[in-house]
MDAnalysis code that builds the backbone (N, CA, C; Angstrom):
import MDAnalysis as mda
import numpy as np

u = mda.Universe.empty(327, n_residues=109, atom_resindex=np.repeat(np.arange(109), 3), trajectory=True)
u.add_TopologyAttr("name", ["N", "CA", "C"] * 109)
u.add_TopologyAttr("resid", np.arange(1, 110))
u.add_TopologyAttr("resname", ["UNK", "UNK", "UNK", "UNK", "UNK", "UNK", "UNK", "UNK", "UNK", "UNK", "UNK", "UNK", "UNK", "UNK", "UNK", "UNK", "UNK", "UNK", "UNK", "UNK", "UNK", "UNK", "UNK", "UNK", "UNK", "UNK", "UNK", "UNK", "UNK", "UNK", "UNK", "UNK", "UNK", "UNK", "UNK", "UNK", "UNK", "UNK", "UNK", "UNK", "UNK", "UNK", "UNK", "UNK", "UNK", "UNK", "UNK", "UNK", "UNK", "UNK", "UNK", "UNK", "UNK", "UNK", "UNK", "UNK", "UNK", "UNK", "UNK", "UNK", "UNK", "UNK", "UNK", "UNK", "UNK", "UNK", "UNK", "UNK", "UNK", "UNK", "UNK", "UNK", "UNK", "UNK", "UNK", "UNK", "UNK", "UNK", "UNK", "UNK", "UNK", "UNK", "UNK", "UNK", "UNK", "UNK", "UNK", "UNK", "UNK", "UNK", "UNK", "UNK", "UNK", "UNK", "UNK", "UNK", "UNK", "UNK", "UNK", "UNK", "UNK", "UNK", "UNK", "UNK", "UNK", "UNK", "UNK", "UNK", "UNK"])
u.atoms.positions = np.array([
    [0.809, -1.183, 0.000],
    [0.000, 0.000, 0.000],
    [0.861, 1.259, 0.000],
    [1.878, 1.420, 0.541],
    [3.037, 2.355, 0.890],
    [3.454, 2.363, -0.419],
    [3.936, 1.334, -0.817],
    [4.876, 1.551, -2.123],
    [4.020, 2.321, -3.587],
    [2.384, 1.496, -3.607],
    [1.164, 2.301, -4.467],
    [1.319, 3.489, -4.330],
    [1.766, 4.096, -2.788],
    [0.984, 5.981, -2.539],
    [2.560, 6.152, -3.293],
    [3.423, 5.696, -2.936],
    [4.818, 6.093, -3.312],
    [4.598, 6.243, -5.032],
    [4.600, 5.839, -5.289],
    [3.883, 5.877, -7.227],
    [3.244, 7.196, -6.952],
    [2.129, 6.925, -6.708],
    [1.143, 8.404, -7.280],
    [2.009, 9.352, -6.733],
    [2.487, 9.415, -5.690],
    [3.256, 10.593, -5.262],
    [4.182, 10.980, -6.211],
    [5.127, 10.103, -6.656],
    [5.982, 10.550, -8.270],
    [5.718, 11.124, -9.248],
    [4.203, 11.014, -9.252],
    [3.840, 11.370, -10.524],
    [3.275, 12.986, -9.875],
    [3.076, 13.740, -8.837],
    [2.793, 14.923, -9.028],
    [4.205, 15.404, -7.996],
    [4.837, 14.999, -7.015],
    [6.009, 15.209, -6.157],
    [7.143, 15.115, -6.831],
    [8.118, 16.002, -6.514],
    [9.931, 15.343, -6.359],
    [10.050, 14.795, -5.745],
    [10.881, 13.702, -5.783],
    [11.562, 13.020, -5.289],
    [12.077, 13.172, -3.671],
    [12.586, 14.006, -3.232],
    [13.544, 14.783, -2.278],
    [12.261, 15.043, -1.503],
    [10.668, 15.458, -2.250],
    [9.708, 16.201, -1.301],
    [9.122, 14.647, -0.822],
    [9.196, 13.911, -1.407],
    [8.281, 12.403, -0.509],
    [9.331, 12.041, 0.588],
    [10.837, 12.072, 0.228],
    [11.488, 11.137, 0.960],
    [11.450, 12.294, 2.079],
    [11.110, 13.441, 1.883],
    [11.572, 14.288, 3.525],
    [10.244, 14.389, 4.046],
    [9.058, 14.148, 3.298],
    [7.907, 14.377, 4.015],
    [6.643, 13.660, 4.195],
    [6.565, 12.647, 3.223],
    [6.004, 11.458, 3.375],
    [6.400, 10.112, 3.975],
    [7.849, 9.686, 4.095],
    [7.617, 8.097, 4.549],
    [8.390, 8.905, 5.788],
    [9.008, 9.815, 6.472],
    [9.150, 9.881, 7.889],
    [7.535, 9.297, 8.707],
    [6.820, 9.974, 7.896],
    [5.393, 9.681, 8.973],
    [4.846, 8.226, 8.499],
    [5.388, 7.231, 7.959],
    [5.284, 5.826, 8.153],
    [6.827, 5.088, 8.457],
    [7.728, 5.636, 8.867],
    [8.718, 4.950, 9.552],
    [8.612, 4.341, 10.778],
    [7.820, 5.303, 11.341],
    [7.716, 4.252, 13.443],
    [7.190, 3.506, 12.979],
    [5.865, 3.574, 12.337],
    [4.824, 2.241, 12.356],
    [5.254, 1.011, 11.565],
    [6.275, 1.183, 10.610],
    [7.219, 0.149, 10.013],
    [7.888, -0.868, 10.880],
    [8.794, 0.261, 11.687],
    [9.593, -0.609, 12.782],
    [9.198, -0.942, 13.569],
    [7.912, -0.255, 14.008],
    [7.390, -1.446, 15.131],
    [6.657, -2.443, 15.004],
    [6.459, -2.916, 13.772],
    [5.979, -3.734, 12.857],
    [7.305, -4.772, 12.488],
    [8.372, -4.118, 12.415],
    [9.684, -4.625, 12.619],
    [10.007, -5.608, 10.825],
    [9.706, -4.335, 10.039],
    [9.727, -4.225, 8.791],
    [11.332, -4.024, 8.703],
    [12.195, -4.767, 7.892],
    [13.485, -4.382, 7.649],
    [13.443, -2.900, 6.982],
    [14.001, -2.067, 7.226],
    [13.861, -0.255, 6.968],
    [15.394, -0.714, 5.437],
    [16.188, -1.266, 5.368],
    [17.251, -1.315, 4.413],
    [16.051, -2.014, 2.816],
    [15.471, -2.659, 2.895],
    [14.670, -3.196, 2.115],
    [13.506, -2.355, 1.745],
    [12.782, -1.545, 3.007],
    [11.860, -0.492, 2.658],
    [11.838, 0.164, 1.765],
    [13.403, 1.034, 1.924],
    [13.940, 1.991, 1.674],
    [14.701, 1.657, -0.194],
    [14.556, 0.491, -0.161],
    [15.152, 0.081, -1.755],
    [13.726, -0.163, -2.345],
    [12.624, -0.290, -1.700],
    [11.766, -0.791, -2.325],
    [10.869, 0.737, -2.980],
    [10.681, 1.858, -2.175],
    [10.698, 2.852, -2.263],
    [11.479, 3.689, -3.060],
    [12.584, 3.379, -3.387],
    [13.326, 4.347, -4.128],
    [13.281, 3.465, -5.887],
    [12.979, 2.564, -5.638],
    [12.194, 1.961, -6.710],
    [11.118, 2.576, -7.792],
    [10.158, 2.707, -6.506],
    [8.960, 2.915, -6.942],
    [8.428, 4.467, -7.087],
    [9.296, 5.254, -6.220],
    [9.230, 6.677, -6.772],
    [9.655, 7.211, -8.164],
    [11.006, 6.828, -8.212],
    [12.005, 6.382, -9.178],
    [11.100, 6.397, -10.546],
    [9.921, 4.883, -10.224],
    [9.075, 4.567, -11.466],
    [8.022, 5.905, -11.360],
    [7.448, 6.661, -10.181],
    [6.485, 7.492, -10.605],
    [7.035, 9.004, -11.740],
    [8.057, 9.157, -11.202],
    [9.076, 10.083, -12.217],
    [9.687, 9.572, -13.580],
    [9.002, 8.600, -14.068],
    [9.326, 8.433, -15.438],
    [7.951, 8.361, -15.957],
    [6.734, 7.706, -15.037],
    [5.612, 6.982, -15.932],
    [4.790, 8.482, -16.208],
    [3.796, 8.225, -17.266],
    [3.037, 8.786, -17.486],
    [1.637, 9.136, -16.169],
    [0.969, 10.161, -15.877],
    [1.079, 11.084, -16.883],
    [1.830, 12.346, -16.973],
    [2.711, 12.579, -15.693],
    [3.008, 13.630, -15.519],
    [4.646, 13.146, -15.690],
    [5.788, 12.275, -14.922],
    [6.973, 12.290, -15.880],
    [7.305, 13.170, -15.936],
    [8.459, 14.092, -14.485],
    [9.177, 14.608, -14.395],
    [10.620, 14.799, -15.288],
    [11.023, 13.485, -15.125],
    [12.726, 13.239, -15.869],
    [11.891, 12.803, -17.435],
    [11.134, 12.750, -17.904],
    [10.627, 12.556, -18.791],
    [10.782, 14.030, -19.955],
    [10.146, 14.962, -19.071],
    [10.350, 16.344, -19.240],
    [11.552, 17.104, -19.054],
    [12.379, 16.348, -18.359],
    [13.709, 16.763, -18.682],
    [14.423, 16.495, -19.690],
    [14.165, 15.169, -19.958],
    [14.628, 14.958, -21.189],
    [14.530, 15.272, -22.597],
    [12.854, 16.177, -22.442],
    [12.507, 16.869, -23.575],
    [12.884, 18.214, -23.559],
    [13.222, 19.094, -22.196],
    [14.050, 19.858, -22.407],
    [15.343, 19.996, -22.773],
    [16.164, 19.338, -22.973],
    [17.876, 18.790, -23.272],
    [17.283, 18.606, -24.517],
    [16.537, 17.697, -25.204],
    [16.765, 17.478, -26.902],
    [15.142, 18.025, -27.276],
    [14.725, 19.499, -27.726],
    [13.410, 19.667, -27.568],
    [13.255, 18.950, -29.377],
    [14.094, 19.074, -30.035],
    [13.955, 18.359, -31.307],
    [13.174, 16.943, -31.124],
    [13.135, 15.921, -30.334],
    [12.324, 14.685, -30.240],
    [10.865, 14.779, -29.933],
    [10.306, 14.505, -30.469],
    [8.543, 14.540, -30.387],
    [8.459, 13.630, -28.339],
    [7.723, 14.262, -27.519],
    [7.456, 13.792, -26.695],
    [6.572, 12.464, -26.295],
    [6.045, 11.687, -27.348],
    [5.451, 10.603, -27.460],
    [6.543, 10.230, -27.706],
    [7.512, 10.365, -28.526],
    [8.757, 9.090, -28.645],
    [9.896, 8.888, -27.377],
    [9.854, 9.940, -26.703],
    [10.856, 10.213, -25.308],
    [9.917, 8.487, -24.760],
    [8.078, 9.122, -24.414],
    [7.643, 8.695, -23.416],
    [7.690, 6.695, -24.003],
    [7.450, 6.477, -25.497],
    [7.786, 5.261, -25.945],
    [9.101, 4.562, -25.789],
    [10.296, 5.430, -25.422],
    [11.758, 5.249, -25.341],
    [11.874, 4.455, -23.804],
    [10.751, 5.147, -22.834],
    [11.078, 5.159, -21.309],
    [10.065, 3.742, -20.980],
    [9.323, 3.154, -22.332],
    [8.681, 2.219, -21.553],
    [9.085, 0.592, -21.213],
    [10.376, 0.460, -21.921],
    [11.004, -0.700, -21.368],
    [11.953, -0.649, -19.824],
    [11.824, 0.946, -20.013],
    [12.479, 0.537, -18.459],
    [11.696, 0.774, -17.078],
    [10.102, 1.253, -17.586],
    [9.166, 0.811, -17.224],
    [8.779, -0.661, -16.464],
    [8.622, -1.317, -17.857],
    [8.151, -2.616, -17.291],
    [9.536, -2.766, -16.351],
    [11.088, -3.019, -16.551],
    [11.900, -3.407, -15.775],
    [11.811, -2.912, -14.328],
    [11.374, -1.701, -14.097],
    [11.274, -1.455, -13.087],
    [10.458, -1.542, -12.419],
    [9.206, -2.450, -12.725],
    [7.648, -2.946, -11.860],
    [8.227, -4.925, -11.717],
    [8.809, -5.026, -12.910],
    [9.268, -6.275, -12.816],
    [10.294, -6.629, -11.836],
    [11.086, -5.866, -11.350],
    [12.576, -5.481, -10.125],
    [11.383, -5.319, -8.735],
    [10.477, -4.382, -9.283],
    [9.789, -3.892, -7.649],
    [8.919, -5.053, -6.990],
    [8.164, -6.027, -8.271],
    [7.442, -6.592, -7.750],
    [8.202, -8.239, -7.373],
    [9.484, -7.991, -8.193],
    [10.665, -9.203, -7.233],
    [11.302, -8.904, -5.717],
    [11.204, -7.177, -5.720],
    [11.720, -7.247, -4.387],
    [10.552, -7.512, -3.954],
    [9.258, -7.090, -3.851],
    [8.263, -7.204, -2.558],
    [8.016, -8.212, -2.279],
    [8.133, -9.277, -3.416],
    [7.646, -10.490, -2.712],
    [9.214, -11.451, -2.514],
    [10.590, -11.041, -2.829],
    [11.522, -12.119, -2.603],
    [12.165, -10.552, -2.092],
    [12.447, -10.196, -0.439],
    [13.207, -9.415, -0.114],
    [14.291, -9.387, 0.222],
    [14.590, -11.249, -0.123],
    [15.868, -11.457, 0.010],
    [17.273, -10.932, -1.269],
    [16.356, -10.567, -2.034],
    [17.241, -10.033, -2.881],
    [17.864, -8.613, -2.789],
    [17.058, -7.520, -2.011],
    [17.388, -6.515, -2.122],
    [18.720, -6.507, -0.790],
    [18.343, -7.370, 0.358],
    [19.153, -7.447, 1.760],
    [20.038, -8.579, 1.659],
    [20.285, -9.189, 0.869],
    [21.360, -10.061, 0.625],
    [22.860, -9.223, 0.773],
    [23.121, -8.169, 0.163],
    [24.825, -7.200, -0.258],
    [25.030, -6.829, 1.589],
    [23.565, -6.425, 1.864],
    [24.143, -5.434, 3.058],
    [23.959, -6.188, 4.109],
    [23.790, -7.582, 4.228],
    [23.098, -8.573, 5.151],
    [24.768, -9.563, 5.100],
    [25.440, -9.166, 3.905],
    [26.784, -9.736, 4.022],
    [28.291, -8.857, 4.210],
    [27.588, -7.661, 4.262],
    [28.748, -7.015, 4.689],
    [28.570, -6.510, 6.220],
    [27.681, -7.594, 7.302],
    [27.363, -7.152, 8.812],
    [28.356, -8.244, 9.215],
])
C-alpha cells in the first residue's frame, strides 16, 4: 500500500519532497511492525524512481525533452517504456523475494 501511494506521489512530487515528508510519517509504524527499513527503503526508491518516469506527468521525462526539444514527446515517453516494465518487474521481485534486495548489506554485517 506504501509503495502504491509512493507511485502516485511521483507522478505529481519530487523526489527529495516524498522522501523528507512522506515516509518519515510511516517509519515508526514500520519498525514497530519490525519491517526491515534497508529493504523499505530500496523498495521505495524503486517505486518513486518509477512514478518520475511513468506517465502522466513524468518529471525526468520532461527533462529529457528539455535537453533534446527536437524529439517529439510521445517518442521520449515510448523510449522510457522498457524501463518501465523493468522497473515494476525489479519492484514486484523485491516485494515479494526481499531477500534479494538485503542479501549485499546482510553480508557485509
Amino acid at each position: 500500500m506504501i509503495c502504491g501511494i509512493c507511485v502516485l506521489l511521483g507522478m505529481v512530487f519530487e523526489s527529495i519532497g516524498i522522501l523528507l515528508l512522506i515516509i518519515p510519517v510511516f517509519l515508526p509504524s514500520l519498525s514497530a511492525l519490525g519491517v526491515d527499513l534497508i529493504w523499505f527503503g530500496i523498495l521505495v526508491i524503486i517505486v518513486i524512481e518509477l512514478g518520475l518516469i511513468s506517465p502522466p506527468i513524468g518529471m525526468n521525462v520532461f527533462t529529457v525533452k528539455s535537453v533534446a526539444p527536437e524529439i517529439p514527446l510521445s517518442a521520449i515517453f515510448l523510449g522510457v517504456l522498457p524501463y518501465i516494465v523493468a522497473m515494476i518487474i525489479g519492484g514486484v521481485l523485491i516485494l515479494f523475494f526481499p531477500q534479494i534486495a538485503i542479501w549485499l548489506p546482510g553480508a557485509m554485517r
